[in-house]
C-alpha angles and dihedrals in degrees: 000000000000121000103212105088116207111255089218086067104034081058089068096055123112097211110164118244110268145178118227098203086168135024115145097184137276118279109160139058093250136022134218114225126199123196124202157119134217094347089155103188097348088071091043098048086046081054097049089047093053092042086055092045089053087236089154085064088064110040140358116272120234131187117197101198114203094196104289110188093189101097093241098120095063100161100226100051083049092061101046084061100052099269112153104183140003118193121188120212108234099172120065139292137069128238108345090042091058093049087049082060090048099045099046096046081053099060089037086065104050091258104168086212138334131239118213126198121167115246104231092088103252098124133071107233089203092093098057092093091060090051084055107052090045086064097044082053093056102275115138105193125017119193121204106232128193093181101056129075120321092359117133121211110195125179084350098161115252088242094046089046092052098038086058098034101046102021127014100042092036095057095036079047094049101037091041097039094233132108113245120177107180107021103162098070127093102212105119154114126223120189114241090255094059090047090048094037105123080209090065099032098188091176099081126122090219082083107069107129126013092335094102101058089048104044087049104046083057097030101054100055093045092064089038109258114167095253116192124180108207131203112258140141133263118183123193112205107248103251096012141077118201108208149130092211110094112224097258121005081042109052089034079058088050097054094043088062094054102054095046081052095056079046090060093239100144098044111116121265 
């Protein structure tokens, strides 16, 4: 696919204002974002993990900054472990909004596909060359699952555990047609051709907090995207649950997008 997008149609596109403090250049194929705000040690032992894999062999590393205010992206200690570039959203929106900077830097850039993993540390990254290699074989949207063969769920809350099992994954499931098994978690990779495709329209300013893992997850099987869940881990803190997502007007949020994307509310017009 080539890598030269039309300007008319760049010109289209709702990206978020945003800062770029730090880019160092492409040199691989892919990227990893990482989305994330004031993730204090959880974001800089997530660092330290991918600089001992060697992740940084495989793919750029690329941090989507929300506004964190706690002192953990200091530019000189990201770049000693293998971090490339670091962009701060500066326009509004929360999750969704920041992945809508990384993603279209990323294909501003030429990026094949991105891999995405969440900065507060509850994924393995051991698993994001898998993710790679999957999209260099044909695949066009990977999803982390700790439910599936070989997956491991550790410390994930009881309410967390039945929302995905019994009702996120089963409607996205039954509405996409395909079976999803753990449908709330960041953790990812899409091609290049899946990000850029007008069917699928990720640049819109209708997605600004939760709206784009769920409108994927349902998006990319109805037009007939190869969609693969892959085993990883996902480890929950004992005592402690980092999120974003606040216990009951979260989570109800949460709920309300993905029905409305079941509902095919957020498909282009």
């Amino acid at each position: 696919m080539s890598s030269v997008i039309d300007p008319v149609v760049r010109s289209t596109w709702q990206v978020p204002a945003f800062d770029k403090p730090l880019w160092l250049g492409r040199q691989h194929a892919f990227c990893v974002v990482i989305p994330l705000i004031n993730e204090g040690d959880r974001i800089k032992n997530l660092l330290a993990r991918m600089a001992a894999l060697g992740i940084a062999s495989h793919a750029d590393i690329i941090i989507v900054d929300g506004g964190s205010t706690d002192g953990s992206l200091v530019l000189d200690a990201l770049q000693q472990v293998g971090v490339r570039g670091l962009l701060v959203k500066t326009g509004p929106g929360k999750l969704s909004a920041q992945l809508r900077c990384a993603y279209a830097f990323a294909m501003d850039q030429g990026y094949e596909g991105v891999v995405t993993i969440d900065g507060n540390d509850k994924d393995d990254p051991d698993a994001i060359p898998r993710f790679i290699e999957a999209l260099q074989q044909g695949v066009d949207f990977v999803q982390a699952s700790r439910f599936v063969d070989g997956g491991v769920a550790e410390n994930t809350p009881a309410s967390r555990d039945f929302a995905i099992r019994f009702i996120h994954a089963p409607m996205l499931s039954l509405t996409s047609g395909f079976k999803w098994t753990d449908t709330t978690q960041g953790f990812r990779a899409y091609s290049r051709k899946l990000l850029l495709d007008p069917k699928v329209a990720i640049f819109r300013d209708v997605f600004m907090t939760y709206e784009l893992l769920a409108y994927l997850s349902y998006r990319a099987p109805k037009l007939g995207y190869r969609c693969v869940e892959l085993p990883t881990v996902r480890r929950y803190p004992k005592g402690e649950v980092p999120t974003k997502i606040s216990t009951f007007k979260g989570n109800l949020s949460v709920l309300e997008i993905l029905f409305k994307a079941c509902r095919g509310q957020f498909n282009p017009r």
